[in-house]
N, CA, C and O atoms as a GROMACS GRO file, in nm:
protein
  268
    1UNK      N    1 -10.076  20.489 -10.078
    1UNK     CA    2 -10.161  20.378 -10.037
    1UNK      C    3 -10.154  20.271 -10.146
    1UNK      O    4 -10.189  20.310 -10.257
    2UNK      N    5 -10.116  20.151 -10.136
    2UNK     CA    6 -10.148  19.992 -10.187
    2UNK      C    7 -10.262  19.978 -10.252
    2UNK      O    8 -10.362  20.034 -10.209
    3UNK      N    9 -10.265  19.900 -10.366
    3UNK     CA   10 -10.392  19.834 -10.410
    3UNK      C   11 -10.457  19.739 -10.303
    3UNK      O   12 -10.574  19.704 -10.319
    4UNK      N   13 -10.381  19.695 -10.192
    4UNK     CA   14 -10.462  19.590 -10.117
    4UNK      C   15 -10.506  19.675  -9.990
    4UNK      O   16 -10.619  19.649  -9.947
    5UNK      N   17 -10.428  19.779  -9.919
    5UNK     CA   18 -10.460  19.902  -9.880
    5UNK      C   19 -10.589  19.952  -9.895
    5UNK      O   20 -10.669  19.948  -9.802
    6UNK      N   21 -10.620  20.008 -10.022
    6UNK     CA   22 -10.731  20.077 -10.071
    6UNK      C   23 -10.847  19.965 -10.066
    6UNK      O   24 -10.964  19.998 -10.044
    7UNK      N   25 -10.804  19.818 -10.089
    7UNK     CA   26 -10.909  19.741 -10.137
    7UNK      C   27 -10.977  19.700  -9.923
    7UNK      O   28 -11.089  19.705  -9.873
    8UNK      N   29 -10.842  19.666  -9.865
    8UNK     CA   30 -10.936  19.647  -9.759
    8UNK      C   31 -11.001  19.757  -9.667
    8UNK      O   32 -11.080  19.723  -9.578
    9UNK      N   33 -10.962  19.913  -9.693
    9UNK     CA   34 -11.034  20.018  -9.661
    9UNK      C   35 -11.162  20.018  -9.712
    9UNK      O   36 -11.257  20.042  -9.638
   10UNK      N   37 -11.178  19.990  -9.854
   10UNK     CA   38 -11.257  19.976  -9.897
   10UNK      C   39 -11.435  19.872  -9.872
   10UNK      O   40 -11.553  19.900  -9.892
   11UNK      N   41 -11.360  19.746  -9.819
   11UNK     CA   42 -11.426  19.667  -9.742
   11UNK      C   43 -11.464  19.666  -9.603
   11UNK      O   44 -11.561  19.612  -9.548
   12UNK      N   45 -11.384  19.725  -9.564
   12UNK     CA   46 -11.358  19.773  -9.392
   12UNK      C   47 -11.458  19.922  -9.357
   12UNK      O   48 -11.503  19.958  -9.248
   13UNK      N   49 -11.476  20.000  -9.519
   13UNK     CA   50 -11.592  20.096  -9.460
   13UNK      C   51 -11.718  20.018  -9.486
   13UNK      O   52 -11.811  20.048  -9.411
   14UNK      N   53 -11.745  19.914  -9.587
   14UNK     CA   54 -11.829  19.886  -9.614
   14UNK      C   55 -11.897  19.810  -9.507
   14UNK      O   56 -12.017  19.783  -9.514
   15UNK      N   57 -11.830  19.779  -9.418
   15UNK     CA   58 -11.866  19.663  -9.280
   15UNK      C   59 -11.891  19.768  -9.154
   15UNK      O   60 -11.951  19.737  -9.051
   16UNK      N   61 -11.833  19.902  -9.183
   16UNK     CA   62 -11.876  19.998  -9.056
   16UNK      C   63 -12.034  20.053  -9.131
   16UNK      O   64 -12.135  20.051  -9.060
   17UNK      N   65 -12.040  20.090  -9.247
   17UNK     CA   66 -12.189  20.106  -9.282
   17UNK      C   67 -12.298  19.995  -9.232
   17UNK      O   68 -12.396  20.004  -9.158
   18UNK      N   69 -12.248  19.904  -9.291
   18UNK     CA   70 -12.362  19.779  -9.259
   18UNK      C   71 -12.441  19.761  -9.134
   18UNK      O   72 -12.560  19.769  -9.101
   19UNK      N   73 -12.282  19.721  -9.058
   19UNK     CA   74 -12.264  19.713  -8.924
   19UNK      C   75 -12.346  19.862  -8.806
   19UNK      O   76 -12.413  19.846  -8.705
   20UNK      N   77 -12.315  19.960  -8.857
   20UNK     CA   78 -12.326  20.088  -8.756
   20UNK      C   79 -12.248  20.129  -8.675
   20UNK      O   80 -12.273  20.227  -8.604
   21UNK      N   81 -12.127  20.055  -8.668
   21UNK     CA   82 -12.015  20.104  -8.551
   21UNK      C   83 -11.881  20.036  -8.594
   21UNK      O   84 -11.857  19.955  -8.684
   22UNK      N   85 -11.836  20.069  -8.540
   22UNK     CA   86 -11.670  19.997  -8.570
   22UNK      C   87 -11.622  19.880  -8.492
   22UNK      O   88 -11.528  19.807  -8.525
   23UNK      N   89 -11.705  19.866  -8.373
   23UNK     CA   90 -11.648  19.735  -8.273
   23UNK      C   91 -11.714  19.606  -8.359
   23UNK      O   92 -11.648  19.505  -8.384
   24UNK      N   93 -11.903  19.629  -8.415
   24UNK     CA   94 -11.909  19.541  -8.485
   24UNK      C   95 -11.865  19.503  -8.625
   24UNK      O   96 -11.866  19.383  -8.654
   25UNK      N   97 -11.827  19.588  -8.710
   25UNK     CA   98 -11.778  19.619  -8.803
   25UNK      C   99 -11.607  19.569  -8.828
   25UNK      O  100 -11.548  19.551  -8.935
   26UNK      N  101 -11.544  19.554  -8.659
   26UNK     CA  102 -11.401  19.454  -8.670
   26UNK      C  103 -11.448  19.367  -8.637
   26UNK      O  104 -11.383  19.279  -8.695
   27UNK      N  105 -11.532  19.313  -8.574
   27UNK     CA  106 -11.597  19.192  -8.506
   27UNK      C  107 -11.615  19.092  -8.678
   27UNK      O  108 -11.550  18.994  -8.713
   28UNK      N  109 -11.694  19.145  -8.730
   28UNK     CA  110 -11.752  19.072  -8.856
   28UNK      C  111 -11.557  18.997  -8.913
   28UNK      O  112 -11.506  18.887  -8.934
   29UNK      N  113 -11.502  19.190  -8.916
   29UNK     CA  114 -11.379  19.135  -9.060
   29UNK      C  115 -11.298  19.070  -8.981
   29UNK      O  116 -11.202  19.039  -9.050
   30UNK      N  117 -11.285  19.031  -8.872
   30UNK     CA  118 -11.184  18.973  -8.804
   30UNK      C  119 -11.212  18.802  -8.727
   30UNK      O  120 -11.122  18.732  -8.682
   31UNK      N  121 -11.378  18.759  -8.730
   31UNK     CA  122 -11.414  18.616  -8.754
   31UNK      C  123 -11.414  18.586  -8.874
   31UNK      O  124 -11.428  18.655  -8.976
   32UNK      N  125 -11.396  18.470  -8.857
   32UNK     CA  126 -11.362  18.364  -8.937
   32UNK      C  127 -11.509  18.319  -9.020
   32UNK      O  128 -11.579  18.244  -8.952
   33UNK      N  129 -11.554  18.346  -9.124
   33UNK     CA  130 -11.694  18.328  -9.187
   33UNK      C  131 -11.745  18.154  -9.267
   33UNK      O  132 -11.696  18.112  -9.372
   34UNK      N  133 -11.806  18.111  -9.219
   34UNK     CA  134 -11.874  17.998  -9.316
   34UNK      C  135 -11.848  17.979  -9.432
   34UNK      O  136 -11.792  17.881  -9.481
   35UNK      N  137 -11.906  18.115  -9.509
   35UNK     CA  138 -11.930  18.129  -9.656
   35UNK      C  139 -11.834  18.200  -9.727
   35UNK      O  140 -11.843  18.254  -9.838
   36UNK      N  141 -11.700  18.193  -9.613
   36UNK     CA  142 -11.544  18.248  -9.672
   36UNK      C  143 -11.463  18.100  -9.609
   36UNK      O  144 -11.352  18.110  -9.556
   37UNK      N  145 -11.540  17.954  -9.622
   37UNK     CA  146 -11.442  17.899  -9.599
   37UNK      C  147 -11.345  17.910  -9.454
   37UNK      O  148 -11.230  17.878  -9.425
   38UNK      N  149 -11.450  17.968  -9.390
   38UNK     CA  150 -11.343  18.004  -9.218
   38UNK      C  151 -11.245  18.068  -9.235
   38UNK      O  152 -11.156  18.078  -9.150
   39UNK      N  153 -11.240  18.143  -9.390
   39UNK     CA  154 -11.137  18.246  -9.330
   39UNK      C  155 -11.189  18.371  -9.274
   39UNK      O  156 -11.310  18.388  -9.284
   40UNK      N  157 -11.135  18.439  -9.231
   40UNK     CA  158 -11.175  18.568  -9.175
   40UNK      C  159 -11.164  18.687  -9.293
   40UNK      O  160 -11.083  18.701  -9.384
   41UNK      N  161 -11.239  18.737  -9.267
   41UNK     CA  162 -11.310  18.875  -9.391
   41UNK      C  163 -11.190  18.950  -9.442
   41UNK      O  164 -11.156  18.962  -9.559
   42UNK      N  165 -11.126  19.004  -9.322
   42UNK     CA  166 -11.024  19.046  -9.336
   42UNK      C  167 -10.901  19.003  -9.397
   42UNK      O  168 -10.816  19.085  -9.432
   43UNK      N  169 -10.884  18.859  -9.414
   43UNK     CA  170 -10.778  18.790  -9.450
   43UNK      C  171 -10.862  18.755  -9.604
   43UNK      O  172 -10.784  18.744  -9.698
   44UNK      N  173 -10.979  18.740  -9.630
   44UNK     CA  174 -11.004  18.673  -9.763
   44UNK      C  175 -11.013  18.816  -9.846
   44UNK      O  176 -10.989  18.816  -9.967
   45UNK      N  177 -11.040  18.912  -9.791
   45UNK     CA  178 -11.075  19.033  -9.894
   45UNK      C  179 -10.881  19.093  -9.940
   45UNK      O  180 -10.864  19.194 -10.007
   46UNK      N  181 -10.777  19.019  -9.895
   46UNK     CA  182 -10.716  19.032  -9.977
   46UNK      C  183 -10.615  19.045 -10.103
   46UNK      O  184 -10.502  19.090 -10.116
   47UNK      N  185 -10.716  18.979 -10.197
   47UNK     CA  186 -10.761  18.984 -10.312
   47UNK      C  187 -10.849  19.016 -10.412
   47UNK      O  188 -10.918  18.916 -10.395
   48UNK      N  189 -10.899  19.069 -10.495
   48UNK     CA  190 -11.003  19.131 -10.537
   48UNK      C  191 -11.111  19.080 -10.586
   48UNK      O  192 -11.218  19.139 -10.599
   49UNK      N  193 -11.071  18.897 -10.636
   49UNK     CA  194 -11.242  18.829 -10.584
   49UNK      C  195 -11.285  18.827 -10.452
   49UNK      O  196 -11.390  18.877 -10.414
   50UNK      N  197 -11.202  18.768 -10.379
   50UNK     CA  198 -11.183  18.731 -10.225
   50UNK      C  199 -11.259  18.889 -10.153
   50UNK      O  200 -11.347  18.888 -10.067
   51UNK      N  201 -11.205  18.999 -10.208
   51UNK     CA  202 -11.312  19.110 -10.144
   51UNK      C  203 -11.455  19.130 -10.212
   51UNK      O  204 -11.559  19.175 -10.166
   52UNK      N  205 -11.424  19.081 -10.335
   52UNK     CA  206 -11.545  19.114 -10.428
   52UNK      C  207 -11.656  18.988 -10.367
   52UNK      O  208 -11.774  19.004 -10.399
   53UNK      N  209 -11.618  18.859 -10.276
   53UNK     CA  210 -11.738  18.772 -10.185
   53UNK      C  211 -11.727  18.828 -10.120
   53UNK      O  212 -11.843  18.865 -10.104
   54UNK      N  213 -11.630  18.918  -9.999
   54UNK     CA  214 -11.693  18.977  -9.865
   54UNK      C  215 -11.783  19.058  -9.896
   54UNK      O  216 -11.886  19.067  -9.829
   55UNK      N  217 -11.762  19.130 -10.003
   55UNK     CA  218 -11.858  19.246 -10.007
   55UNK      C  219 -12.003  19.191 -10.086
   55UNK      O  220 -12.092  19.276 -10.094
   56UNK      N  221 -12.019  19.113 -10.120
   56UNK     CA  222 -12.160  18.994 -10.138
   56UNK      C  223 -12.210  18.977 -10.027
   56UNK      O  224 -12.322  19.020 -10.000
   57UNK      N  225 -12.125  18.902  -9.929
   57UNK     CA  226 -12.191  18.915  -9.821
   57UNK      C  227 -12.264  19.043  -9.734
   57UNK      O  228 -12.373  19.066  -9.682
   58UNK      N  229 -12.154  19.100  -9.750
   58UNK     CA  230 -12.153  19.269  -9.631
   58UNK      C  231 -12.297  19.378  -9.747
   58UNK      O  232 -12.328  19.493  -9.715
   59UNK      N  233 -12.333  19.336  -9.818
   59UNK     CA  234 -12.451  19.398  -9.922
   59UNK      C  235 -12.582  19.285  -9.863
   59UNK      O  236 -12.661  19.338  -9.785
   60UNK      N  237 -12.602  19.152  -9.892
   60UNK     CA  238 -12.685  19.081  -9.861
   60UNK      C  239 -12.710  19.135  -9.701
   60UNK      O  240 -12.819  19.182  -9.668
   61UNK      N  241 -12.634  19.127  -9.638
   61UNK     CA  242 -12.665  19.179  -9.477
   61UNK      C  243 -12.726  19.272  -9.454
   61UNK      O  244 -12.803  19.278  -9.358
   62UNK      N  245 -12.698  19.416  -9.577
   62UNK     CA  246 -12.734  19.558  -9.549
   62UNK      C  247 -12.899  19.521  -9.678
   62UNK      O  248 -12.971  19.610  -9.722
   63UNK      N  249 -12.909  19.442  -9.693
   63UNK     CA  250 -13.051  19.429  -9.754
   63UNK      C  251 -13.096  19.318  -9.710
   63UNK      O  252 -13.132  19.240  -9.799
   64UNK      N  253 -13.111  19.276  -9.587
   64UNK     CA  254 -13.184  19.137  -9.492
   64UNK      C  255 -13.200  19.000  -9.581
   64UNK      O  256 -13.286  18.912  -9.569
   65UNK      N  257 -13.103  19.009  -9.665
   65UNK     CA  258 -13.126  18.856  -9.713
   65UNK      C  259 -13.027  18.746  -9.650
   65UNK      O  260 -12.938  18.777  -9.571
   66UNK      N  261 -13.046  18.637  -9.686
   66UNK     CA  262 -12.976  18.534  -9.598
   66UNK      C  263 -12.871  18.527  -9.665
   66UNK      O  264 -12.875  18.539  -9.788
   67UNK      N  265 -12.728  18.500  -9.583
   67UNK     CA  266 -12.582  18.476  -9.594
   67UNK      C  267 -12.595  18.359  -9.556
   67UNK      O  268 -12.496  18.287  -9.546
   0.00000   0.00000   0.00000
């Protein structure tokens, strides 16, 4: 397995926790986000700041604060 591999598994469980399922959980990493610049989650997480904001976001969500 890849460092970018591991890193978007890594982000990709963190969005099925949040989330509760996997349809919303691709739903999230696969739109295009505001506060990623319209890129999509999936495309900005990889890199390891670029995952290190999805996963800012995907934490703020799983503790009801505003994104």
């Amino acid at each position: 397995m890849t460092m970018l591999d591991e890193r978007l598994a890594r982000v990709t469980a963190l969005a099925q926790d949040v989330w509760g399922n996997d349809i919303d959980a691709h739903a999230f990493m696969t739109t295009p986000h505001p506060m990623l610049d319209g890129n999509r989650p999936a495309e900005h997480a990889v890199t390891d700041p670029g995952a290190r904001e999805v996963e800012q976001i995907l934490h703020a969500l799983a503790h009801g604060l505003p994104v």
